[in-house]
C-alpha positions as CSV (number, residue, x, y, z in Angstrom):
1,X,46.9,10.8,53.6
2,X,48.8,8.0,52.6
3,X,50.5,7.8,49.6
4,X,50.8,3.6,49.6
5,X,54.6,3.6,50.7
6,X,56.6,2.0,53.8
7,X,58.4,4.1,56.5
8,X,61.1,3.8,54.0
9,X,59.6,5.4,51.1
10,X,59.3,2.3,49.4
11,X,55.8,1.2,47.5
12,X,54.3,-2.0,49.8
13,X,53.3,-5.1,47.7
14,X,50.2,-5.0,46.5
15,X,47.6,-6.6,49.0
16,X,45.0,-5.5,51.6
17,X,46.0,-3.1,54.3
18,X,44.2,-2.3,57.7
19,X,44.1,1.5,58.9
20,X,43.3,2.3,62.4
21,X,43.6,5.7,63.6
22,X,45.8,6.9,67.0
23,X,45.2,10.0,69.0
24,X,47.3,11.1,71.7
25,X,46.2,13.5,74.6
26,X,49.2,16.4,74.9
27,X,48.5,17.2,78.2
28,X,48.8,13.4,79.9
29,X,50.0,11.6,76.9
30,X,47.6,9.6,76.7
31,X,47.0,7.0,73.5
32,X,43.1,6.5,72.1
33,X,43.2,3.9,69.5
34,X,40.0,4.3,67.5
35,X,37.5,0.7,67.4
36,X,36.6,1.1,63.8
37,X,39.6,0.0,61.3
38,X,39.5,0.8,57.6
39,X,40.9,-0.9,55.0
40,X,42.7,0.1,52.2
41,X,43.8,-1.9,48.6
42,X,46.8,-1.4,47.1
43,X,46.8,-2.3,43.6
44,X,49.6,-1.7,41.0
45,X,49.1,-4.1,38.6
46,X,46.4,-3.4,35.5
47,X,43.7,-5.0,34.3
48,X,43.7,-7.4,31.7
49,X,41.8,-6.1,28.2
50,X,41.5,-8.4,25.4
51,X,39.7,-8.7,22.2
52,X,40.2,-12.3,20.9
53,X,37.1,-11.7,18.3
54,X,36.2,-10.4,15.8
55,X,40.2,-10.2,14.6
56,X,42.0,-7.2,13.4
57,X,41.0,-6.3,10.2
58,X,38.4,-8.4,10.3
59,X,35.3,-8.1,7.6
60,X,31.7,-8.5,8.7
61,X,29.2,-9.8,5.6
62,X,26.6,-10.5,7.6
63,X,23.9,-8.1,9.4
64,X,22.8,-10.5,12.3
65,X,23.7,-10.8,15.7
66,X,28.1,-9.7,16.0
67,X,29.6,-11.5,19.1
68,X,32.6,-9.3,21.3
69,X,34.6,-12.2,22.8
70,X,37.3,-12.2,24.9
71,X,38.9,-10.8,28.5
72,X,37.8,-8.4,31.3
73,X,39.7,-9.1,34.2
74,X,41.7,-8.0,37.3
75,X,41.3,-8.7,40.5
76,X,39.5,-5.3,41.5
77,X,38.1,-5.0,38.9
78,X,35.4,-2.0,38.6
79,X,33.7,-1.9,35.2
80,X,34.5,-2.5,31.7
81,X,33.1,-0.2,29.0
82,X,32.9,-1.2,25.3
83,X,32.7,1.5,22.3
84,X,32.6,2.8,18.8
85,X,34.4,4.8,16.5
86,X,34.1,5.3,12.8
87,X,37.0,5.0,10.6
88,X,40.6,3.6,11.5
89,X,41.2,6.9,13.8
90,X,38.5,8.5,15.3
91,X,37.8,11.2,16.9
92,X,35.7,10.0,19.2
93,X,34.1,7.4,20.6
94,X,30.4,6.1,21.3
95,X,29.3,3.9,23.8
96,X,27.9,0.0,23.3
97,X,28.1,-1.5,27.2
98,X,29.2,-1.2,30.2
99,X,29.7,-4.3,32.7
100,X,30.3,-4.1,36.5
101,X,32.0,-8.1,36.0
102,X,35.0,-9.3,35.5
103,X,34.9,-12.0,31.5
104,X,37.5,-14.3,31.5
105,X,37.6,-15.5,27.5
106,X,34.2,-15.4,26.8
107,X,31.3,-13.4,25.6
108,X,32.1,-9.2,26.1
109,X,28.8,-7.9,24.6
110,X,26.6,-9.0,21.3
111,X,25.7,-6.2,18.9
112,X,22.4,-6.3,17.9
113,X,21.3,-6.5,14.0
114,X,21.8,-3.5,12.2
115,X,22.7,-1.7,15.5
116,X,25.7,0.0,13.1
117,X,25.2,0.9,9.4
118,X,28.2,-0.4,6.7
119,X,31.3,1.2,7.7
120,X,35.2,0.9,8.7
121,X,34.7,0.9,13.1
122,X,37.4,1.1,15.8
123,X,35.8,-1.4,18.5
124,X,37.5,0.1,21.7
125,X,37.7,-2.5,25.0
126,X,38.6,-0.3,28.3
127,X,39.0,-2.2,31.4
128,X,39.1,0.4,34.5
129,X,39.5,-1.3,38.6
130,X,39.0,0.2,41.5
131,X,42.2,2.1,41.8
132,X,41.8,4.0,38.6
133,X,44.3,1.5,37.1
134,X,42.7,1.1,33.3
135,X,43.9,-0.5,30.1
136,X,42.4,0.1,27.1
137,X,42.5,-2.1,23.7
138,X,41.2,-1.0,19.8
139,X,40.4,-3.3,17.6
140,X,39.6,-2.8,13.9
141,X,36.9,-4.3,11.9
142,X,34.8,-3.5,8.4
143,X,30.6,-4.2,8.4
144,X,29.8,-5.1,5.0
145,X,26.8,-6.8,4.5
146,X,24.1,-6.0,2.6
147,X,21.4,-3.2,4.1
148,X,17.7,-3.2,3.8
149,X,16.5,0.3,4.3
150,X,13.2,2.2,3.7
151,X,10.4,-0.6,4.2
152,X,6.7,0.0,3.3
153,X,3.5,-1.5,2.2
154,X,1.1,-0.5,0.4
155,X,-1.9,-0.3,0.3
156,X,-2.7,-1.6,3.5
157,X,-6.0,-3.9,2.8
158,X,-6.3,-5.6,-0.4
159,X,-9.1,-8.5,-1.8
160,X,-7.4,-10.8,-4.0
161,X,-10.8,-11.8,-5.6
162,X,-11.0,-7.8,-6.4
163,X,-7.5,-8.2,-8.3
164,X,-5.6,-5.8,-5.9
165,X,-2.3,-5.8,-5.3
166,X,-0.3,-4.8,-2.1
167,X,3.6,-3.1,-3.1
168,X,6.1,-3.8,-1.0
169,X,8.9,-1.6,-1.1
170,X,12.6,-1.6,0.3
171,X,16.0,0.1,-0.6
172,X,19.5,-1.5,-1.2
173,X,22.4,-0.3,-0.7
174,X,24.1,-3.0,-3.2
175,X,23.1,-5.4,-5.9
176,X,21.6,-8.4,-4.7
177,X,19.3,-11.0,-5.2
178,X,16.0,-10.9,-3.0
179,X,14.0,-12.8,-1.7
180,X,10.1,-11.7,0.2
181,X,8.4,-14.2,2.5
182,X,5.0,-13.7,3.7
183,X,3.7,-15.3,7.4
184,X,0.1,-15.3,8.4
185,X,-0.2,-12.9,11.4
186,X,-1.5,-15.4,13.8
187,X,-0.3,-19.2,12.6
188,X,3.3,-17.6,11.4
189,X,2.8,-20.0,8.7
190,X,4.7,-19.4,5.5
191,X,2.1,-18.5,2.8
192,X,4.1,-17.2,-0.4
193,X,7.6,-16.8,-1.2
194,X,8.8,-14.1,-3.7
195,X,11.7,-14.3,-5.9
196,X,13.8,-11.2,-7.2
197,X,16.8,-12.2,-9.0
198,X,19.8,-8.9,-9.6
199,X,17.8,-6.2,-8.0
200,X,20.2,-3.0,-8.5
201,X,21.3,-1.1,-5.6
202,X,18.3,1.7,-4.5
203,X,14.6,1.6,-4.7
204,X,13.0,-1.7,-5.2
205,X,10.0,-3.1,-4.7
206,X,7.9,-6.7,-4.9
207,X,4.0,-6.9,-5.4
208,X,1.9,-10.0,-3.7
209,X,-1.4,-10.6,-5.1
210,X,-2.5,-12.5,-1.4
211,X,-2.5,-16.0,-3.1
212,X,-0.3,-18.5,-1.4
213,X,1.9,-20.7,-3.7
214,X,-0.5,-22.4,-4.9
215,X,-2.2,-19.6,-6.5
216,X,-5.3,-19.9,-4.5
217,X,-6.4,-17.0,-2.3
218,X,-5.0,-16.7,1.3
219,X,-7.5,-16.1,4.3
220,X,-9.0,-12.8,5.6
221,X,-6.5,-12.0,7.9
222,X,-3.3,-9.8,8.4
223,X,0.4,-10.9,7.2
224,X,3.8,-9.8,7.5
225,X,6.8,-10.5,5.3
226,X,10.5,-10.9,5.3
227,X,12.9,-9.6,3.0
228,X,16.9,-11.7,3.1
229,X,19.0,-10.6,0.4
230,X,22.7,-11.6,-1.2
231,X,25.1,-11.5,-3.6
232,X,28.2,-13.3,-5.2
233,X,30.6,-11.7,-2.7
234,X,28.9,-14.0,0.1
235,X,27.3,-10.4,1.5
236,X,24.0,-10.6,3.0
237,X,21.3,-8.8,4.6
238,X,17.7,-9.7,6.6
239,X,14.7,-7.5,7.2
240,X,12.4,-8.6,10.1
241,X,12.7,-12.3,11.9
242,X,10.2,-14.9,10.8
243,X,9.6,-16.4,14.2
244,X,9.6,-13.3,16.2
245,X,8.3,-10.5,13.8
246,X,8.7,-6.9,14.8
247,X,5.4,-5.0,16.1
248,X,4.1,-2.0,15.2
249,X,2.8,0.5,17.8
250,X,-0.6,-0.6,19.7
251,X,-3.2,2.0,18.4
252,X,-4.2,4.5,20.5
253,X,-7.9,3.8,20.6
254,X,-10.7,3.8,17.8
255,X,-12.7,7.3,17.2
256,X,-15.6,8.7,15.4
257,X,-18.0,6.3,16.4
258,X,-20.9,6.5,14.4
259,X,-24.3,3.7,14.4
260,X,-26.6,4.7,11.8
261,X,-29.7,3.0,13.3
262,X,-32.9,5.7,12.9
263,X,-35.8,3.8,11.2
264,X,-33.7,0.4,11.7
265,X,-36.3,-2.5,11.1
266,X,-34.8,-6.2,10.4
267,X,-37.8,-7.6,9.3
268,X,-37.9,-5.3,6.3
269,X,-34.2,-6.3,5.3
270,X,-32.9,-3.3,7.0
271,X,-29.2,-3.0,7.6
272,X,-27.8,-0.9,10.2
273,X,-24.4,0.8,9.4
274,X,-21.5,0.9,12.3
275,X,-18.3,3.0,11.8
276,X,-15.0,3.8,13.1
277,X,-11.8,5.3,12.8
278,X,-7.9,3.9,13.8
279,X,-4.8,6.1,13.7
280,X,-2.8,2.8,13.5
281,X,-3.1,-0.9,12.5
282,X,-4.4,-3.0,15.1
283,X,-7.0,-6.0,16.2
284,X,-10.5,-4.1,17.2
285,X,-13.4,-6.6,18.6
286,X,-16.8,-5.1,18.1
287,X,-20.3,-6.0,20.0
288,X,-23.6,-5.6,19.9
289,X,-25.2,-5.7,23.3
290,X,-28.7,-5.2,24.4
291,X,-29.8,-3.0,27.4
292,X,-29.2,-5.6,30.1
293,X,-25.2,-5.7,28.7
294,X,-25.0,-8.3,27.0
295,X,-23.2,-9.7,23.9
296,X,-26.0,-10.3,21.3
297,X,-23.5,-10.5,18.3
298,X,-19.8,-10.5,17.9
299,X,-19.3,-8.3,14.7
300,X,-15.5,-8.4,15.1
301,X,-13.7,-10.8,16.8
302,X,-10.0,-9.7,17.2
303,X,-10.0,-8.7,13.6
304,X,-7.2,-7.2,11.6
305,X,-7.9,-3.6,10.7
306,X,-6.5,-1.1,8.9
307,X,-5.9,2.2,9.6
308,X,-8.7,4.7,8.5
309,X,-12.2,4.9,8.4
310,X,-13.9,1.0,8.6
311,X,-17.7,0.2,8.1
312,X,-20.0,-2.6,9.4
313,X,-23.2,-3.6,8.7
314,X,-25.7,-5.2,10.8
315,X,-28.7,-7.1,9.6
316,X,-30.3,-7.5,13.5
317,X,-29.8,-11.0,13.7
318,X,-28.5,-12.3,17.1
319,X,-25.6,-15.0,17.0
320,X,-28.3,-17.7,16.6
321,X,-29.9,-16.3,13.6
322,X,-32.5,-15.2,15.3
323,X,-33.9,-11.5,15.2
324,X,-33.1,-9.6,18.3
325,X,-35.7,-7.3,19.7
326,X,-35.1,-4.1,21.9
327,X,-32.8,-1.6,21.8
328,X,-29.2,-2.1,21.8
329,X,-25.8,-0.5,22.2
330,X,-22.2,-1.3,20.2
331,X,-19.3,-1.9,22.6
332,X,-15.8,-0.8,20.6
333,X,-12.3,-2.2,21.8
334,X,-8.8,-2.5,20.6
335,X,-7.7,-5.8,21.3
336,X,-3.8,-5.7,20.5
337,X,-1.5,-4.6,17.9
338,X,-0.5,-6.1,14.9
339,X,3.3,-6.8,12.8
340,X,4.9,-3.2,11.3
341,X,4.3,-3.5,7.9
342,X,1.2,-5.4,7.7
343,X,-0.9,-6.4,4.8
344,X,-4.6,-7.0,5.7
345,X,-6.3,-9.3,3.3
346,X,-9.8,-8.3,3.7
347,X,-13.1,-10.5,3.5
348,X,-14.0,-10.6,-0.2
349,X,-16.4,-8.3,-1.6
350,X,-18.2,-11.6,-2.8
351,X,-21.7,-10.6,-1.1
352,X,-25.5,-9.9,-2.4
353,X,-25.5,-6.1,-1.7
354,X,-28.9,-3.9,-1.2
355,X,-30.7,-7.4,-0.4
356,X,-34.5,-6.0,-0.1
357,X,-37.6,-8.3,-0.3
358,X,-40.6,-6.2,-2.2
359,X,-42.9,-7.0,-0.1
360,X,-42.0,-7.7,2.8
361,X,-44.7,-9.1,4.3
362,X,-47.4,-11.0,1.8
363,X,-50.6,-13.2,2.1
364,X,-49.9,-16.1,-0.7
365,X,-53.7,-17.1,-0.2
366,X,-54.4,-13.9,-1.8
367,X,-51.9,-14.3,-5.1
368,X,-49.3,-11.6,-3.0
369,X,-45.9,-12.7,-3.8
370,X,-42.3,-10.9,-2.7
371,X,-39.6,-10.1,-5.1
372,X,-36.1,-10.6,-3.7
373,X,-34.0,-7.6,-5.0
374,X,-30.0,-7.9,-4.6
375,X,-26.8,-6.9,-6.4
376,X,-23.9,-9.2,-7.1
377,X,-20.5,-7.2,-7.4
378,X,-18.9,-9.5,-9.6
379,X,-20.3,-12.7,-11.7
380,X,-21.0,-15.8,-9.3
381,X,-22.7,-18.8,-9.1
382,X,-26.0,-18.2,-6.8
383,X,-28.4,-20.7,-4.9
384,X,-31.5,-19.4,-2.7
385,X,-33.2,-21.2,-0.7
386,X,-36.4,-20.9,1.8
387,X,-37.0,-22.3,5.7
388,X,-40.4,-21.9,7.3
389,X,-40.3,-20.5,10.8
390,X,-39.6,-24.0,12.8
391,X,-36.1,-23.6,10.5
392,X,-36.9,-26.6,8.2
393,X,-36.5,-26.1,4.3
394,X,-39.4,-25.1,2.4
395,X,-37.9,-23.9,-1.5
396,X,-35.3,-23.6,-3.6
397,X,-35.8,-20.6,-6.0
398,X,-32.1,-21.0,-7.5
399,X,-29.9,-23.9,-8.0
400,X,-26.4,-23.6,-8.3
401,X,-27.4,-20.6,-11.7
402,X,-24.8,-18.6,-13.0
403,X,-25.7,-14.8,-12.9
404,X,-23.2,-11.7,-13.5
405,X,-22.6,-8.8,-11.8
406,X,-24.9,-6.5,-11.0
407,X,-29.1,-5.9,-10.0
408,X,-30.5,-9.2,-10.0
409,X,-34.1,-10.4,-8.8
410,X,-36.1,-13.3,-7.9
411,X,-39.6,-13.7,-7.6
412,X,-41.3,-16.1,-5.0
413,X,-44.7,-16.6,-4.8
414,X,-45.2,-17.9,-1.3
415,X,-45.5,-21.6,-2.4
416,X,-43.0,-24.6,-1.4
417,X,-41.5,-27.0,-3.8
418,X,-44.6,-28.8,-4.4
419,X,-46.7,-25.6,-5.6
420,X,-48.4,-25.9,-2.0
421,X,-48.8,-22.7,0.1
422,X,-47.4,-22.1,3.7
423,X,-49.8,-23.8,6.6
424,X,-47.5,-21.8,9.1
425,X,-47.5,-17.8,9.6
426,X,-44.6,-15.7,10.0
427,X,-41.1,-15.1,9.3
428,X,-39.4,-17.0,6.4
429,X,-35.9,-17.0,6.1
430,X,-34.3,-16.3,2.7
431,X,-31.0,-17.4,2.2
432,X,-28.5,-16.5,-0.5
433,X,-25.7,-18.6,-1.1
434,X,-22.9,-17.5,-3.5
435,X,-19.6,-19.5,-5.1
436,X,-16.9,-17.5,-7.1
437,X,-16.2,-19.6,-9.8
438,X,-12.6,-18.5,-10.3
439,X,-11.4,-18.9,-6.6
440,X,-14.0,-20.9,-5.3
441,X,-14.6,-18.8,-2.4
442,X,-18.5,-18.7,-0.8
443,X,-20.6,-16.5,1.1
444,X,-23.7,-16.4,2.5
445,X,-26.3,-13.9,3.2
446,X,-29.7,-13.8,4.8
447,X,-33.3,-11.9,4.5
448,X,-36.9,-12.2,5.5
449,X,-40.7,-12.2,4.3
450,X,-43.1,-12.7,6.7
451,X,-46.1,-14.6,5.7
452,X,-49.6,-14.4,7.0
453,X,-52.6,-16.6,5.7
């Protein structure tokens, strides 16, 4: 063993030193010198630990991103370890990084935002090399900017022709003033921006109606929001990043698959009914394929869903508008996850419910006619309108007529604009066109009567 000192008991500078063992035989005295030398580093000198920011003392307002600059250095270096303590003496000490590289005034470690809550820390810089030499450095500092705690929404899914609402809530832990920003999920595009002047320290909360700034209504579609808040003292806090939006979990998978297909018949204005269940928020695609595999109609097409029980209806038509024929299967997928928090602004309820044509099938030459049976869920402005089976118009029963909510029907007697009655046999497409006065929003819906002479 050596202990790093000269023949003379002195300590040798600090440098490199070779080590090669000798062995010497007693009984003929002779010397072996072994052919692998060792080295061995003598190093007195410590390292060099330095905190240059934040300063002593210093007070944090803000919640982003803190910088650690400064110096990690010796020539030997081993590691430097950054950590945490609360208060001006604590007890102990957490970790924040450790680095196997030497910083020479620059950049020691960057905290992320929010990583600590508002406190008094003792930021500790130990600087250790690879003889065990270590110096270690405190420096002092105060977080106090403004936290954003306790983030929800609710409900989920709203309809802002439906007059829902969606809360958002949040908790302060100081008096600020707020301000909420809403993004579309996909675009990113700001959409609404909600002002909250003095909110008081605790349980708050903003409500968004899903109308952009103009006070129209915003898009089927999913949106997250932003919550920055501040105050007098030059404090501030964010919740979530604009640009790069936290995620929330990817969903497991969709359950409880259910098609509710048993006496299923498009040409009588039959709808099937398709459900699901999601344990989380996420994007679900949904098929129809027939028996050779495939697609016939995209029901869902990376759509925002909500956790919960979803329906969907069918009404047999392919893509093309075209009745499919055969049987036919319903492929389920989850496509991707969604923002935490999300609001899903669902399709409006604007659509002619229980559509039924009574008959179905009718023989105009014989005075049969079809009454077109539907319910309206709120007032709107309806149009229908008739094509033959080569697709080409062939009536108008409504144009552009107010009606209000509720069962309405509509009576055609199998003749085209002119009072003359259909040349051509079979199926006539009935087509429902409705405009919400108030938002302006449309839909569209379609049935059939099939005609024989």
């Amino acid at each position: 063993m050596w202990d790093g000192r000269n023949d003379s008991g002195n300590i040798v500078p600090d440098g490199v030193y070779a080590c090669q063992l000798q062995g010497v035989e007693p009984a003929s005295g002779v010397t072996v010198n072994s052919q692998v030398q060792s080295t061995i580093i003598v190093d007195t000198v410590f390292p060099i630990a330095q905190i240059t920011s934040p300063t002593e003392g210093q007070v944090i307002l803000t919640d982003g991103p803190l910088s650690f600059m400064g110096t990690a250095n010796d020539s030997n270096i081993l590691n430097y370890q950054l950590s945490y303590g609360v208060g001006v003496t604590p007890s102990q000490f957490s970790p924040l990084a450790a680095m196997s590289v030497f910083v020479v005034n620059g950049l020691l470690y960057t905290l992320p935002d929010e990583q600590l809550p508002p406190n008094t820390y003792t930021i500790r810089l130990a600087v250790i090399d690879r003889a065990d030499n270590e110096t270690v450095v405190d420096r002092l500092i105060s977080l106090d900017y403004l936290k954003i705690s306790n983030v929800s929404a609710n409900p989920t899914q709203i309809d802002p022709i439906a007059g829902e609402q969606a809360t958002i809530n949040y908790t302060l832990n100081l008096p600020a003033d707020v301000v909420v920003r809403l993004y579309h999920s996909v675009t990113k595009a700001l959409v609404r921006t909600l002002t909250q002047l003095g909110q008081l320290a605790g349980a708050n909360s903003a409500l968004w109606d899903a109308r952009d700034s103009a006070g129209n209504p915003v898009s089927p579609e999913a949106y997250y929001f932003t919550i920055q808040a501040a105050d007098a003292a030059g404090r501030s806090g964010m919740f979530n990043d604009p640009v790069s939006p936290a995620y929330g979990p990817t969903s497991t998978g969709s359950s409880n698959h259910t098609v509710q297909s048993s006496g299923f018949d498009p040409y009588r204005n039959d709808q099937t009914t398709i459900g699901f269940d999601m344990d989380l928020p996420g994007r679900m695609g949904v098929l129809v394929m027939n028996s050779a595999g495939a697609a016939v109609r995209e029901l869902l097409a990376s759509a925002p869903v909500p956790p919960g029980h979803t329906s969907l209806t069918w009404d047999g038509r392919k893509t093309n508008g075209t009745f499919h024929t055969g049987s036919f299967s319903i492929f389920f997928s989850v496509v991707s996850a969604i923002q935490a928090n999300p609001i899903i602004v669902r399709p409006s309820a604007l659509m002619a419910q229980n559509l039924r044509t009574e008959a179905y099938l009718i023989q105009p030459n014989y005075g049969e006619v079809s009454q077109l049976n539907y319910t309206l869920p709120m007032p709107a402005i309806v149009t229908i309108t008739l094509r033959d089976p080569n697709g080409n118009h062939f009536r108008t029963l409504l144009n552009q007529i107010p009606q209000l909510a509720g069962s309405q029907t509509v009576e055609w007697d199998g003749a085209n604009d002119a009072g003359l009655l259909p040349t051509l046999e079979g199926s006539y497409d009935v087509q429902i066109d409705l405009l919400d006065p108030t938002s302006g929003l449309s839909a569209q819906q379609k049935g059939v009567v099939t005609v024989y002479r």
